[in-house]
N, C-alpha and C positions, 0 to 999 in steps of 0.2 A: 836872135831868139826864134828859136822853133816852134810854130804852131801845132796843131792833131787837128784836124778836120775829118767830120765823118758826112756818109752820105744825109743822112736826114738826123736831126736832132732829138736830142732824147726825151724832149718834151716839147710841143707844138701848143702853143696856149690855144684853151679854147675844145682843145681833143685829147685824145688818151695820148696817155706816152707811150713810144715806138720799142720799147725794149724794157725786159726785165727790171735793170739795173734803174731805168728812167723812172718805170711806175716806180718801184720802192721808194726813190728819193722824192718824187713828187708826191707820192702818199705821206711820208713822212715830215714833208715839209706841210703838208693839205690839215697834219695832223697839229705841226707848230702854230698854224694858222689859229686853228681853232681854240688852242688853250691861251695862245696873247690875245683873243677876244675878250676870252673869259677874266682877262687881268687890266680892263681896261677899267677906270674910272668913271663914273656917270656921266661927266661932263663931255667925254672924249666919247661915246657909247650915242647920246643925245646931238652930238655933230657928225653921226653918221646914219642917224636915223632908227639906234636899234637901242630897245630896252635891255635891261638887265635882264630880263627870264628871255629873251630871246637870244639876247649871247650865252647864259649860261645852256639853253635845251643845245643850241651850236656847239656850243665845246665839248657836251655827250656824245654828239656822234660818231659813231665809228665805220660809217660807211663811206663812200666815195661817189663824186657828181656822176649825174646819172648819164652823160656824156662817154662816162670813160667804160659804163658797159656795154662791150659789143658783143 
């Protein structure tokens, strides 16, 4: 089985992603992120420390960590 390796990866945790293609998926996934918060139960919500109006203002947002503007 053949691998693909590229010089640097298309997303670095932590920093912005190195390529177009990288930011999209990572914006997109930043964006799945946010609305499985919003669909979490109180119980599951309360063992990670975060209220219900706190995950739901998080699931509104439509911006991106402020890491990834350079």
């Amino acid at each position: 089985m053949a691998s693909i390796t590229s010089r640097r990866p298309a997303y670095v945790p932590g920093g912005r992603p190195s390529s177009l293609i990288g930011r999209a998926f990572a914006y997109f996934g930043l964006c799945a992120s946010r609305q499985s918060l919003s669909r979490l139960d109180d119980a599951m919500l309360k063992d990670i420390g975060v209220t219900r109006e706190q995950a739901l203002k998080e699931s509104r947002r439509w911006d991106v960590p402020q890491n990834w503007r350079r």
